[in-house]
C-alpha positions in Angstrom: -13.3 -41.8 23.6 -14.0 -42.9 19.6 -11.9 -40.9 17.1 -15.3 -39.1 16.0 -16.0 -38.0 19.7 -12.7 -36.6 19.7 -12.3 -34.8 16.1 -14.9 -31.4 17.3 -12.6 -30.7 19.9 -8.9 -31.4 18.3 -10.4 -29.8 15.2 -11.3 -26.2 18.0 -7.9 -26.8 19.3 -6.3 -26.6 16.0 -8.4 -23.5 15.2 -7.1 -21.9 18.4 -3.8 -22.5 18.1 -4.1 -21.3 14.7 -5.3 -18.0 15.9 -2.6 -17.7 18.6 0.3 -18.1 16.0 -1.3 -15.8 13.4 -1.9 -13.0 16.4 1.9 -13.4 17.5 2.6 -13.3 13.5 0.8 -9.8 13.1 2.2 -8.5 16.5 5.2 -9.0 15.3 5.3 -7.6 11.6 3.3 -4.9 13.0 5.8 -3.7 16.0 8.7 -4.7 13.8 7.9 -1.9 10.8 8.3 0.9 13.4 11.8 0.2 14.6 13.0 -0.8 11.2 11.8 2.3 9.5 13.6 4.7 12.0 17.0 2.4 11.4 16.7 2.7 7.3 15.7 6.4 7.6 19.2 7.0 10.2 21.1 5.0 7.7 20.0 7.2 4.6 20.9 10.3 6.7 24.3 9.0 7.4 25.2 8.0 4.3 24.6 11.8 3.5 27.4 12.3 6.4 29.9 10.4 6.1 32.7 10.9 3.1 35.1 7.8 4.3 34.4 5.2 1.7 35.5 2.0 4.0 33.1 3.4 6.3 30.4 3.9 3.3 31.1 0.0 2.3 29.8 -1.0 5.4 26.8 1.6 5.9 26.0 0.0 2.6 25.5 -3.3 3.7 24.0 -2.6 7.1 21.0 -0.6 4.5 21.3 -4.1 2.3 20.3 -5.6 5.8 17.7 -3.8 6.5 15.5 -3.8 2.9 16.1 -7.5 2.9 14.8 -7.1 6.5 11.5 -5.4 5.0 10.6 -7.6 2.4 10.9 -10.5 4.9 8.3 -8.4 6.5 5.9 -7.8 4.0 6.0 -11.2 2.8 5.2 -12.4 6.4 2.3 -10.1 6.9 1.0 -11.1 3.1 1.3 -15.1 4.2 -0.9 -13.6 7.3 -3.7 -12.0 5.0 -3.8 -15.4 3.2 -4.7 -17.2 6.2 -7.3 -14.8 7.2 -8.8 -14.2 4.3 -8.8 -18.0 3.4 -11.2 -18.5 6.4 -13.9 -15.9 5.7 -13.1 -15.6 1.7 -15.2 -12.8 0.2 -15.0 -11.3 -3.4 -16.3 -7.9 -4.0 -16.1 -4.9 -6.4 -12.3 -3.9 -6.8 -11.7 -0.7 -8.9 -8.4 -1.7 -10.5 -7.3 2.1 -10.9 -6.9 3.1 -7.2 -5.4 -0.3 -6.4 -2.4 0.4 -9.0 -1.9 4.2 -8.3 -1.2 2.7 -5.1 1.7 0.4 -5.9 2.9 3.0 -8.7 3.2 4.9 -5.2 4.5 2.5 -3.4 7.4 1.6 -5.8 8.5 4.5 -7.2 11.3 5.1 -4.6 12.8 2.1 -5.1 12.6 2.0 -9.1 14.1 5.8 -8.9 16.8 4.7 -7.0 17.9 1.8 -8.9 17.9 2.9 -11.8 14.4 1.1 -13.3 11.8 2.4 -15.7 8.7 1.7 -13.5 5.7 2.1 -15.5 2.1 1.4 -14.3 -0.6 2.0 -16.4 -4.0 2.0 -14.4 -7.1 0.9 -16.0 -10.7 1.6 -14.6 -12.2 -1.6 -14.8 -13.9 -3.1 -11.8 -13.4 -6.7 -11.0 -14.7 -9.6 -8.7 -11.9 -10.3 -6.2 -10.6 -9.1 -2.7 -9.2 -6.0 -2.8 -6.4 -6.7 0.1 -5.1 -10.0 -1.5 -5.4 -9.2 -5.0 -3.2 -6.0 -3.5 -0.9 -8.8 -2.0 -0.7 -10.8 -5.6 0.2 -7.4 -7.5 2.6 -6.1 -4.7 4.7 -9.4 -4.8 4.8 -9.8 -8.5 6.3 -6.0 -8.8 8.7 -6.4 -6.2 9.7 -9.3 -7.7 10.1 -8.2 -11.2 12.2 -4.8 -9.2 13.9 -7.4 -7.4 15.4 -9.0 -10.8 15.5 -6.2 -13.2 19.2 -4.3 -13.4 19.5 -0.6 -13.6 18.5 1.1 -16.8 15.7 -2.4 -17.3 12.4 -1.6 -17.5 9.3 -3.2 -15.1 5.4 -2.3 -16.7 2.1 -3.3 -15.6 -1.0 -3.2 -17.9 -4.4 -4.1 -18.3 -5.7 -6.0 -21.2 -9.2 -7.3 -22.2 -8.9 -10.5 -23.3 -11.4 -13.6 -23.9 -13.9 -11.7 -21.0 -11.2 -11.1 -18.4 -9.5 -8.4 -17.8 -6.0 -9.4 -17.5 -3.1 -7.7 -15.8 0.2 -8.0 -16.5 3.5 -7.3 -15.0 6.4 -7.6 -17.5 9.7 -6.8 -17.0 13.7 -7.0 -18.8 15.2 -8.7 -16.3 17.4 -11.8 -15.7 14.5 -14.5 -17.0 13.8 -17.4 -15.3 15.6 -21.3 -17.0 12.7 -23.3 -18.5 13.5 -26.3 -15.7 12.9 -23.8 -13.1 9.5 -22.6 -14.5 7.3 -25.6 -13.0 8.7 -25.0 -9.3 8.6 -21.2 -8.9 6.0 -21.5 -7.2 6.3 -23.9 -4.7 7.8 -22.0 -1.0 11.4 -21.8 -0.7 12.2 -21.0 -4.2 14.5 -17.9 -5.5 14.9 -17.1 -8.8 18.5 -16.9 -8.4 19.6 -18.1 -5.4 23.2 -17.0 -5.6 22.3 -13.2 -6.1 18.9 -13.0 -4.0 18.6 -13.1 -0.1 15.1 -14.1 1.5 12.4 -16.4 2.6 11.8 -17.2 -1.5 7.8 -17.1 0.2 7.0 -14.1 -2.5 5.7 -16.3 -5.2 4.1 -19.1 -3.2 2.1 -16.4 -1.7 0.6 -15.4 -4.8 0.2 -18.3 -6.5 -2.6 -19.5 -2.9 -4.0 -15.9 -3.1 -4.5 -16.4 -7.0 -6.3 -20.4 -6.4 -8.3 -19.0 -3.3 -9.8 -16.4 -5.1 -10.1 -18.1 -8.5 -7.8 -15.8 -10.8 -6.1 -18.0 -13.2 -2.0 -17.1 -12.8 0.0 -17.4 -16.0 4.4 -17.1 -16.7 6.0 -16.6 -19.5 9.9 -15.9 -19.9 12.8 -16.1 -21.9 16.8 -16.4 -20.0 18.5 -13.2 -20.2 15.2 -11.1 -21.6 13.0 -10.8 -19.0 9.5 -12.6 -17.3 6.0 -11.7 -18.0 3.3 -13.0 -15.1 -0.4 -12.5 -15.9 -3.8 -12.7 -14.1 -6.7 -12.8 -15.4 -9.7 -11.3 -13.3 -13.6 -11.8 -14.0 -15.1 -8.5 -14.9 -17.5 -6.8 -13.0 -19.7 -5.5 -15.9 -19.4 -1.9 -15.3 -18.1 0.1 -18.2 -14.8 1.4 -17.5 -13.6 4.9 -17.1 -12.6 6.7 -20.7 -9.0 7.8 -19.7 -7.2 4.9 -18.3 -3.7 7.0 -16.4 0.1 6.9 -17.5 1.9 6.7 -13.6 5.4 6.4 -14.0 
C-alpha cells in the first residue's frame, strides 16, 4: 500500500489517539480537583489546631505540596483547552468586564494571604477572541506575576486603548526576569527562577499557543529586581464600552 493510500487512515488514527489521551487528561484533572480540595481545606483546619511548631513546619510543607499540586492542575487542564479549542477555533464577542471580576475573584484569597496588593481594574470593552482561552491567557499571566511577587509587592491588571486594540496588561513588582532569559520564557519547561519555583514551567508556553491561535499579539517587558509587565493586545469589537469601568481589589 502507497504512502498516499496509507496517510487518511494513520492521519484518523492519530486523531483517535489524540482524543483518547486528551479524554484520560480531562478525567484526570477533573477527578483530581475533588480529592485535592478536601486535603487543602483539612490542612487549613489543622493548622488552626495544632500549637506545636515542629508539627506546624511540616503541616506547612504538606499545604506547599498541595498548591503546587493545583497549579500543576490547572495548567494541565489549560494545555487541554488549547488542544480543543485549536481544532474547532472560534472567536466571538468577549465582554472583558465579567471575564476579570472573575479572576479578581478567583485570586483574591491567595493575594490576601500573601501579602500582595491585587488590583484588577475591569473595563467594558468587548473584544473578538474566545472567551475560555483568552480566560486561560489571563489566569496564567496573574498567577504568574502572584507566583513572583513578595509580600507587600503589588500585581495590577488594566485595560488600555491603544493604536485600535484594546490592550490588557498585567504588571507587577516582583523579582524581574534577566534580559538572556527573555527570548526563552516562553518556550515549555521554563521557570523564571528555577531555584525558588516548583512546577511543570508549562504556564507561559500555554499562553503564548493560546495568544498565536487566536491571533492576540503577546508582548514582555521587565527590568531585574523591579518587576515584569506582559501585554495583549485584543481587536475591538466596535461596541462602545460601558461609562464606569470597576476598581476590584
Amino acid at each position: 500500500m502507497s504512502d498516499s493510500q496509507s496517510s487518511p487512515a494513520a492521519a484518523r488514527h492519530s486523531i483517535v489517539r489524540d482524543d483518547f489521551f486528551a479524554a484520560l487528561l480531562g478525567i484526570a484533572t477533573h477527578d483530581l480537583r475533588q480529592p485535592l480540595q478536601v486535603i487543602m481545606a483539612e490542612h487549613e483546619l489543622l493548622a488552626r489546631l495544632i500549637a506545636d511548631g515542629a508539627a506546624l513546619v511540616h503541616l506547612e510543607r504538606g499545604s506547599r505540596a498541595g498548591v503546587q499540586l493545583s497549579e500543576q492542575l490547572n495548567m494541565l487542564a489549560d494545555a487541554l483547552r488549547l488542544h480543543e479549542s485549536s481544532r474547532g477555533l472560534g472567536r466571538g464577542e468577549v465582554m472583558l468586564r465579567p471575564l476579570l471580576e472573575a479572576l479578581a475573584h478567583e485570586h483574591a484569597d491567595e493575594a490576601h494571604r500573601r501579602g500582595i496588593d491585587l488590583r484588577i481594574i475591569g473595563a467594558g470593552d468587548a473584544v473578538w477572541s474566545d472567551p475560555l482561552l483568552l480566560t486561560a491567557i489571563l489566569r496564567n499571566l496573574v498567577r504568574n506575576s502572584l507566583k513572583y511577587t513578595a509580600e507587600g509587592g503589588r500585581v495590577l491588571v488594566g485595560c488600555r486603548h491603544r493604536s485600535g486594540a484594546i490592550r490588557v496588561e498585567v504588571r507587577d513588582t516582583g523579582i524581574g526576569i534577566a534580559p538572556h532569559h527573555l527570548p526563552h520564557i516562553f518556550e515549555p519547561f521554563q521557570r523564571l527562577d528555577a531555584a525558588a519555583a516548583q512546577g511543570l514551567g508549562l504556564g507561559l508556553f500555554v499562553v503564548k499557543r493560546a495568544a498565536d491561535w487566536l491571533g492576540h499579539p503577546i508582548e514582555v517587558q521587565s527590568a531585574l529586581g523591579w518587576g515584569s509587565c506582559f501585554a495583549i493586545s485584543l481587536e475591538p469589537t466596535g461596541r462602545a464600552p460601558s461609562a464606569h469601568p470597576s476598581l476590584l481589589l
